[in-house]
C-alpha positions as CSV (number, residue, x, y, z in Angstrom):
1,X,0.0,0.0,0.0
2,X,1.3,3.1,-1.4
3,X,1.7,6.1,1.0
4,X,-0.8,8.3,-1.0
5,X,-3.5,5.2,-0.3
6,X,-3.0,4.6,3.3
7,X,-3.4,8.4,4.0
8,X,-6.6,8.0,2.2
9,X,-7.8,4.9,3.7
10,X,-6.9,6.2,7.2
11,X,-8.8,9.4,6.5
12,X,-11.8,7.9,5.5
13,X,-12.0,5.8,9.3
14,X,-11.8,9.0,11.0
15,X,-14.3,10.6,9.2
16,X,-16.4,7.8,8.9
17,X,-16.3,8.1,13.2
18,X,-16.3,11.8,13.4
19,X,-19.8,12.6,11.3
20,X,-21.4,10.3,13.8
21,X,-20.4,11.9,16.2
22,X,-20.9,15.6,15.0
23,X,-24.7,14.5,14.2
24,X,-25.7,12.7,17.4
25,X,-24.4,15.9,19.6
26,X,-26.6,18.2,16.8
27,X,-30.6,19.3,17.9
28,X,-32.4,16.7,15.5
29,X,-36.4,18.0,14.4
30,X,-38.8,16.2,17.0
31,X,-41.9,15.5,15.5
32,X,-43.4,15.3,19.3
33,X,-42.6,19.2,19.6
34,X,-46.0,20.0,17.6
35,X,-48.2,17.4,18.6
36,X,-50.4,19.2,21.1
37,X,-52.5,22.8,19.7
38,X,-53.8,24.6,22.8
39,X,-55.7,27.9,22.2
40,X,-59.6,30.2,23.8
41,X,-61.8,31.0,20.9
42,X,-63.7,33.9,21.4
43,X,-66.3,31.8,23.4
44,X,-63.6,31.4,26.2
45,X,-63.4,28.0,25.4
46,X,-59.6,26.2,25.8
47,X,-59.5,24.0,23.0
48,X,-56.8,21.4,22.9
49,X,-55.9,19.3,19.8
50,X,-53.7,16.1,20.5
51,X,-52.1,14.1,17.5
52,X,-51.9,10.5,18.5
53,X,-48.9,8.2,17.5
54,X,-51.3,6.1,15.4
55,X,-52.6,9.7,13.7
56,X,-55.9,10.0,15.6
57,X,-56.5,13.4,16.1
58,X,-58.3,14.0,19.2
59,X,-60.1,17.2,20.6
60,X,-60.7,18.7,23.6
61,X,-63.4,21.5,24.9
62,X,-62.3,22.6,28.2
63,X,-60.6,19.7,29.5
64,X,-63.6,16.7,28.1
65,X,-63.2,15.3,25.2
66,X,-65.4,16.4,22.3
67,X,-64.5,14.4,19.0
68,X,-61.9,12.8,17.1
69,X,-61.1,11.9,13.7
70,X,-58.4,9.2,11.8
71,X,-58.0,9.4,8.2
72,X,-57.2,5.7,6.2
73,X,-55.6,7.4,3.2
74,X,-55.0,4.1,1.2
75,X,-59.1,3.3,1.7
76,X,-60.1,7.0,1.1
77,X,-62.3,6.8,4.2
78,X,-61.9,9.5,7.1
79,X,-63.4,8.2,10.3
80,X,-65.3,10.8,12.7
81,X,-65.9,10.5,16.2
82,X,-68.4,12.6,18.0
83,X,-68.4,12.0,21.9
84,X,-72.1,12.3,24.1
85,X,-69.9,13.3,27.6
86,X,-73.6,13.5,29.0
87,X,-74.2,9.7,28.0
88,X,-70.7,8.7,29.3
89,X,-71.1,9.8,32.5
90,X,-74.9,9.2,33.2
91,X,-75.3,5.4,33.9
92,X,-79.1,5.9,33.4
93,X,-78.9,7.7,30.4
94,X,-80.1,5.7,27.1
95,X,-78.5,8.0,24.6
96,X,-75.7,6.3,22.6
97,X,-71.7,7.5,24.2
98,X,-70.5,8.5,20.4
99,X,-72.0,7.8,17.1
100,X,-69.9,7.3,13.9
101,X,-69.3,8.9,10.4
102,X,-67.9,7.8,7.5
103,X,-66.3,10.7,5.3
104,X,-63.9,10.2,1.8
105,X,-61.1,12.7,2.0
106,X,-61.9,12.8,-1.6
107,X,-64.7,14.8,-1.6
108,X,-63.4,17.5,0.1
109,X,-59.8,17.6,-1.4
110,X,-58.6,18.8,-5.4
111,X,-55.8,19.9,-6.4
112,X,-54.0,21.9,-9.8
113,X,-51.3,19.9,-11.1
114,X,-50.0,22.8,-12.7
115,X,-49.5,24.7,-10.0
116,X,-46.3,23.6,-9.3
117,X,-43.0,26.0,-9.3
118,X,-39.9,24.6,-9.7
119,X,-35.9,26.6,-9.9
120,X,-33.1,25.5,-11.3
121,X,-30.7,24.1,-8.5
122,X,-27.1,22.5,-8.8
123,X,-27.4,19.1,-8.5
124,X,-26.1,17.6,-5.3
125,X,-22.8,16.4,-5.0
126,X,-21.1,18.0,-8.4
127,X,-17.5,19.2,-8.8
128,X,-17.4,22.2,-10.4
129,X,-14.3,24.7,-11.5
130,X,-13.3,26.9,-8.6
131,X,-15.3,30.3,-8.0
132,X,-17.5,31.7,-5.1
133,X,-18.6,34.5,-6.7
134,X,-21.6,35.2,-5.2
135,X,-21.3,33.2,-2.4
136,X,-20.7,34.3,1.8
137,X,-18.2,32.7,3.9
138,X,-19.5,31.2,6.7
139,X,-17.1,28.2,8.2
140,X,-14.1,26.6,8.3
141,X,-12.9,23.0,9.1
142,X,-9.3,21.5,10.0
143,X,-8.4,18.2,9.9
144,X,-5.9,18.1,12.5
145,X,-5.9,14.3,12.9
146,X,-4.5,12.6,9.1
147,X,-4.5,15.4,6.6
148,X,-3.7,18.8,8.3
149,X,-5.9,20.1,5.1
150,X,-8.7,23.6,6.0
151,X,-12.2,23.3,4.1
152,X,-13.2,26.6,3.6
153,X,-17.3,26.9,3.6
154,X,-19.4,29.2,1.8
155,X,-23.6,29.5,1.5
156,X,-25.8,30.9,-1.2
157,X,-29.3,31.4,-1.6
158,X,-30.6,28.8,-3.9
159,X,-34.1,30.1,-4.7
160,X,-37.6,28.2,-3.9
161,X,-39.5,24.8,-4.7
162,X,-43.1,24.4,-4.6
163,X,-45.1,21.2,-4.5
164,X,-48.9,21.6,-6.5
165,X,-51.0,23.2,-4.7
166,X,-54.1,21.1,-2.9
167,X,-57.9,23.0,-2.2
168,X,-59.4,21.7,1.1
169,X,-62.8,22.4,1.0
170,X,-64.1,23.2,4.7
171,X,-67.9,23.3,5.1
172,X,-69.4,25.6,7.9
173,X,-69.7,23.2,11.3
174,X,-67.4,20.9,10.3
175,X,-65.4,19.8,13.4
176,X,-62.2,21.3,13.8
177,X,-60.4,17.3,14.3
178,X,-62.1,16.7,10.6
179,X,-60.7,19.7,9.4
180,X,-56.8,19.1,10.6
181,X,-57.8,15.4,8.8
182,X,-58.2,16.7,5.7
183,X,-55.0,19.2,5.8
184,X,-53.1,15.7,6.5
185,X,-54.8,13.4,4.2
186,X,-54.4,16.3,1.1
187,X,-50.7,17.3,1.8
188,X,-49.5,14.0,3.0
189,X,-46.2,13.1,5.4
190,X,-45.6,13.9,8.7
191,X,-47.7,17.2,9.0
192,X,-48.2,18.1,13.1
193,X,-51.8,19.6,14.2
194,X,-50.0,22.5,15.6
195,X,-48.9,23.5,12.6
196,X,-51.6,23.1,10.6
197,X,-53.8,24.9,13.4
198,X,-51.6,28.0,13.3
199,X,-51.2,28.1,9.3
200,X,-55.2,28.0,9.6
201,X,-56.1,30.9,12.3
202,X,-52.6,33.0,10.5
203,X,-54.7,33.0,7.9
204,X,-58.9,32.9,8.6
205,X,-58.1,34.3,12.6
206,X,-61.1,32.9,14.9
207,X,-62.8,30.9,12.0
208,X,-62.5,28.5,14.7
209,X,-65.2,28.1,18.0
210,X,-66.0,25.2,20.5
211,X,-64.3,22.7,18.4
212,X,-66.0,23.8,15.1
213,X,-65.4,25.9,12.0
214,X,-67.8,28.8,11.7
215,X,-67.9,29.9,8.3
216,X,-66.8,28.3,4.7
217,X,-64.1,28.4,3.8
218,X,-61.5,26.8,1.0
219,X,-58.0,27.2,1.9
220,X,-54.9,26.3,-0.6
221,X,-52.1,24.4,0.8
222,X,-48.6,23.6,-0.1
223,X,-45.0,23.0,1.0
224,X,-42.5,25.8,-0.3
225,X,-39.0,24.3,0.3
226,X,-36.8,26.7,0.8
227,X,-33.0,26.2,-0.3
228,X,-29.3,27.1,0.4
229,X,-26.6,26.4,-2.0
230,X,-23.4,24.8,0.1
231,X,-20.2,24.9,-1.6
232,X,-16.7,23.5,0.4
233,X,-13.3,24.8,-0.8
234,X,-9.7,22.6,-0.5
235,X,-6.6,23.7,-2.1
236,X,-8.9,25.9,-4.6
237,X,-10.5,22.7,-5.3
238,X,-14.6,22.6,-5.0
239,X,-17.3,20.6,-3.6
240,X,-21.2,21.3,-3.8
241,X,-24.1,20.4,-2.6
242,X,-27.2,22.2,-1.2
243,X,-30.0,21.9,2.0
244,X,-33.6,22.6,1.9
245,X,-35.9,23.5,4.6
246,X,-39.8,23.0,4.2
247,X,-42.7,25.4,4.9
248,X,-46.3,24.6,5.0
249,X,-47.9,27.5,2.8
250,X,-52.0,28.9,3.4
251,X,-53.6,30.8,1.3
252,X,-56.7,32.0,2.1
253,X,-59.6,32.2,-0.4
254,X,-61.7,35.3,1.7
255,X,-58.6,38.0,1.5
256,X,-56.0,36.1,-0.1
257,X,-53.4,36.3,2.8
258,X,-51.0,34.0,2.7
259,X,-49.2,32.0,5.8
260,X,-45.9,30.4,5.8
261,X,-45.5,28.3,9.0
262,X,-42.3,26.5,9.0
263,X,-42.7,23.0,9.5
264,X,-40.4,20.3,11.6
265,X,-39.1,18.2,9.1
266,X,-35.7,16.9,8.9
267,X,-33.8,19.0,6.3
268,X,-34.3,17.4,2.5
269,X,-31.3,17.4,0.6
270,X,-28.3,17.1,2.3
271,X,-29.6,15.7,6.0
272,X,-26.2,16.8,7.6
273,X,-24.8,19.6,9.0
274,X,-22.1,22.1,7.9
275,X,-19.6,20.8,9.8
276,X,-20.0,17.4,8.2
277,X,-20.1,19.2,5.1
278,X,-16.7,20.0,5.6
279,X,-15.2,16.9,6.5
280,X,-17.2,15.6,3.4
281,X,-15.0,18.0,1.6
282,X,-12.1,17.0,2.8
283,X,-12.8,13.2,1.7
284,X,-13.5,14.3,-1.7
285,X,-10.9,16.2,-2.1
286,X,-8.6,12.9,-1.1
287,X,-10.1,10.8,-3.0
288,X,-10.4,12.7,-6.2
C-alpha cells in the first residue's frame, strides 16, 4: 500500500467516526414538539388538539373530550368521532356515548397539477471549477488528525420549490379534528396539528369556536421548500451540494393572505450539518 492510499484509507476511518459523532451531539427536528395545539376561541373555550402516535386526532373542549377523527388514506375513508360526555357519565342515560361517520377525503380535497414551481438548483454532489462569486463565507474545518488540510465553507441562496397546490374544502360546522384530517390526508407526510392549526387561524383568525369551523371556507395548501446552495473549498479545489428546509404555505380564499408556517421536518437534501459538510470536503478532495 502506497503512502498516497494509506493516507486516504486512514482518513476515511476517522471521518467515517467523526460525522457520527458531529450528528448525534446536533438538535435533530422532533416530531413530538408540535403534537399538542392549545388555544380560547372567542367563546372562552380552551380547545386542545392532540395528534396521537397512530394519527388519531383527538379534541378537547375545556378539558372533556369532544370528537376525534383518523383518516385511512390508502381506503379513502376518514373516520369521525363525536363523543355524548352527557351519556358517558350518566349510567341511566339511554343515549348512545359517540355515534360514527364515515367521510372520503376525496370529496373534500382537489388539487392543480400545474400549479407547481420549480428553480433551477445545482445538482447535489457536483465538482465544479473553482469560483465563489456570489457566495458568503460562513465556516471553516481542519483536519488536525490525518490530513492537516482547512475546508473553507461558503452558502448561497438557492431560490424556492413548490409542490402543487391542494384546495381543502371546509364546510361551515365541520369539526375542527375533521378539518386538521383533511389538511393531513391532502398534503401528505408527517404534518403536526399545531402546525396546521396555526397556518389555519394566520390565515382565517377565529374561524375557529368550541371545536368547530364557523364559516366556509376553502383554503390552498402547499410545502414551499426553501433552499441554500453549500459549496466547500480545498486547495482551490470545489465541492457542492445544497439543503432545503420546508414550509407549510396557506392561502386563504376570503382575503388572499398568505401564511408560511415553518414546518419540523428533517432538512431534504443534504440531511447533515455544515460541519460534516466540511469533513465531506475534505474526503472528496482525497479521494479525487
Amino acid at each position: 500500500m502506497n503512502k498516497k492510499t494509506l493516507l486516504s484509507f486512514m482518513l476515511s476511518i476517522v471521518l467515517l467516526l467523526t460525522p457520527v459523532l458531529t450528528v448525534a451531539a446536533s438538535p435533530q427536528p422532533s416530531l413530538a414538539n408540535d403534537n399538542e395545539y392549545t388555544f380560547i376561541d372567542e367563546n372562552n373555550t380552551t380547545t386542545k388538539i392532540v395528534q396521537e402516535e397512530d394519527g388519531t386526532i383527538k379534541v378537547y373542549l375545556n378539558g372533556v373530550l369532544d370528537h376525534s377523527a383518523k383518516t385511512d388514506l390508502d381506503a379513502d375513508i376518514l373516520v369521525y368521532t363525536k363523543y355524548n360526555n352527557e351519556a358517558q357519565n350518566s349510567l341511566s342515560s339511554t343515549s348512545e356515548p359517540y355515534t360514527t361517520t364515515i367521510l372520503k377525503p376525496s370529496d373534500y380535497i382537489t388539487e392543480d397539477t400545474g400549479s407547481s414551481i420549480t428553480i433551477e438548483n445545482p445538482a447535489s454532489d457536483v465538482v465544479t471549477p473553482f469560483s465563489t462569486a456570489g457566495y458568503t463565507y460562513k465556516a471553516s474545518y481542519t483536519d488536525t488528525f490525518v490530513t492537516q488540510l482547512t475546508a473553507k465553507g461558503y452558502t448561497k441562496d438557492g431560490g424556492i420549490t413548490r409542490t402543487s397546490e391542494k384546495k381543502v374544502s371546509i364546510t361551515r360546522s365541520l369539526a375542527i379534528g375533521v378539518g386538521v384530517s383533511l389538511f393531513i390526508a391532502a398534503l401528505g407526510g408527517p404534518l403536526t396539528a399545531g402546525i396546521i392549526i396555526g397556518a389555519i387561524t394566520g390565515a382565517y383568525g377565529s374561524v375557529i369556536i368550541d371545536g368547530v369551523f364557523t364559516r366556509d371556507i376553502s383554503p390552498t395548501a402547499h410545502y414551499e421548500d426553501r433552499w441554500t446552495l453549500w459549496k466547500g473549498v480545498v486547495n482551490s479545489w470545489e465541492f457542492d451540494t445544497k439543503q432545503g428546509i420546508r414550509f407549510l404555505r396557506v392561502i386563504s380564499d376570503l382575503s388572499s393572505k398568505t401564511v408560511v408556517q415553518p414546518t419540523n421536518y428533517a432538512p431534504l437534501g443534504y440531511t447533515f450539518d455544515f460541519t460534516n459538510f466540511l469533513q465531506t470536503t475534505i474526503t472528496a478532495y482525497t479521494n479525487r
